[in-house]
Phi, psi and omega in degrees: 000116173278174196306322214290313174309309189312301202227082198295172168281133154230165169266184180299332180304314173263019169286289180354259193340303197313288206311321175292281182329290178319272185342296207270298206271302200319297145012296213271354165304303198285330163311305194287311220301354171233042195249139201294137168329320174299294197303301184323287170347312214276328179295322161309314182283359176268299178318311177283315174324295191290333188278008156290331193258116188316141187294300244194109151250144222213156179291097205268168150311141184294155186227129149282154180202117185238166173263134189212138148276150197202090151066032162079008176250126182297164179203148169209116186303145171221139176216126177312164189279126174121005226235001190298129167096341184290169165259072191274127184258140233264126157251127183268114214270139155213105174298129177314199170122330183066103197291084176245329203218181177097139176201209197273333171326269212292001186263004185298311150319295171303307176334311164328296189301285209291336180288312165280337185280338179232004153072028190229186192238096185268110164288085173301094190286121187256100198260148184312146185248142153287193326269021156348300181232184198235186094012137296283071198272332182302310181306322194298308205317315163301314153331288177301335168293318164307320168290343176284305197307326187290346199237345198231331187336303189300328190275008181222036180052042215224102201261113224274006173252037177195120169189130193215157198257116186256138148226193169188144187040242174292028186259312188286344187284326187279313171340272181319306189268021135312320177290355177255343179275025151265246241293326181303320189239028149086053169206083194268349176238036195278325196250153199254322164196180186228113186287128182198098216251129211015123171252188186247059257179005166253134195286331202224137190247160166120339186290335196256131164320340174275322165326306165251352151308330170218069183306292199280146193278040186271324179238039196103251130336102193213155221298307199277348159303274175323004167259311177312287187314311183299309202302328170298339184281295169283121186301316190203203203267116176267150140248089170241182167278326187279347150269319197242091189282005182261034180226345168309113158322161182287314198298306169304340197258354180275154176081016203273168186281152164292137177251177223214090169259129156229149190237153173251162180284328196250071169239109168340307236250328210311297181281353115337281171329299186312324194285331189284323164302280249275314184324301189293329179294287221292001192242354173097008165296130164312095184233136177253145186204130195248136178247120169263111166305153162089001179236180181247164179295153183062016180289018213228278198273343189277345149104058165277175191276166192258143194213169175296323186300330180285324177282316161324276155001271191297334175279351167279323157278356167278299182310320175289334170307305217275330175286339169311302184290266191355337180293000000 
């Protein structure tokens, strides 16, 4: 194994984050991890205080934006400015976060970005968080805005016949298998494609070369975040697709929507994701799969200052959303 894998280059905005991490978050990880189900609860509720305040505060773009309940799940619409009354199609936003923490404070920038840059209508899903609830209540939740938007769209100017599904980390695990639970329940083209920014997509750690090249919190993410975020999620060891889309058969995975993989090089999750693209290739899905060097997991959303790798990023992941709607 050579050095360069051990120790890729990132860049400094986001040596920052690492270091802050290491220092600041990681600590209180190593901590919980032998903490009585209250003290956990109570560190989960410290984690959403701090991840409400944005790393880097920045100036957003103008926006419209409104709030809708869709099937008893709070939303909240993002719309380019000028766009009242248009009929616009719909990117459905399911935010990270292991779904413990993250809300729309911190996801309003990206929303923003991805709403202007691609000229659509961002559904921001506020979906119930663990562990209040488990597995899978957060998913159906999703799952239910969706179906409102296929059957309701049009009454919130939402052109509920272009419509495509975005996450990033646990937002993509819910992300992908919305698509399969719509082929599952005989609603196989409502979604036009699938956006899936590091994902989240393996039943077992340990498998993968990324599993252990970034264990440890030197890049953010690190095995033991990713043990906490599960136990909070999952009530016990699922073995599904709808937890683990990497246990779904070639057969489930065929007829899946074209999908968007993006990887960061210094991420736990890197190599799951790719293995997940191959997956979606090897069945004949129409797959585009991005490896971006020089970032960390979650370089897209922490409201870091905006650099070319980031602009670079949203136009790629824009342009591939605009060749979809557009066929």
């Amino acid at each position: 194994m050579s050095s360069s894998l051990k120790t890729p280059f990132v860049y400094p905005v986001y040596q920052e984050m690492c270091l802050y991490s290491k220092k600041h978050i990681y600590p209180q990880f190593e901590k919980n991890a032998t903490a009585t189900p209250e003290q956990q609860y109570e560190f989960v509720k410290k984690l959403r205080a701090d991840s409400s305040e944005p790393f880097v505060k920045t100036k957003l773009k103008e926006t419209l934006k409104s709030t809708y309940i869709m099937n008893e799940v709070n939303t909240t619409i993002f719309r380019p400015p000028g766009t009242e009354g248009q009929l616009l199609d719909v990117i459905i936003l399911l935010h990270g976060g292991g779904w413990i923490v993250d809300d729309l404070n911190t996801y309003s920038k990206f929303a923003t970005d991805i709403c202007i840059t691609s000229q659509s209508a961002v559904v921001f899903v506020q979906y119930t968080l663990s562990p209040e609830v488990r597995f899978p209540v957060a998913l159906e939740e999703c799952f239910s805005v969706l179906y409102w938007i296929s059957e309701n769209g049009h009454s919130v100017c939402l052109n509920q016949h272009n419509i495509v599904v975005l996450g990033d980390s646990a937002g993509v695990n819910m992300a992908t298998v919305l698509t399969m639970m719509t082929k599952d329940r005989g609603m196989d083209n409502v979604i036009k494609a699938q956006v899936l920014l590091y994902p989240v997509t393996s039943p077992k750690f340990g498998i993968y070369e990324s599993h252990h090249l970034f264990s440890d919190a030197a890049y953010g993410l690190g095995k033991l975040h990713n043990d906490i975020l599960y136990t909070h999620y999952f009530p016990n060891s699922i073995n599904t697709r709808y937890a683990s889309p990497l246990l779904a058969t070639d057969e489930q995975l065929k007829g899946l929507p074209p999908a968007f993989v993006l990887t960061c090089e210094a991420d736990i999750l890197r190599d799951e994701g790719e293995d997940y693209a191959s997956r979606l290739m090897a069945v004949g899905v129409d797959t585009v799969a991005i490896r971006v060097k020089g970032v960390i997991h979650g370089y897209l959303v922490d409201d870091y200052p905006d650099n070319s790798t980031y602009i670079m990023s949203l136009k790629s992941i824009c342009d591939f959303i605009k060749s979809i709607q557009f066929k």
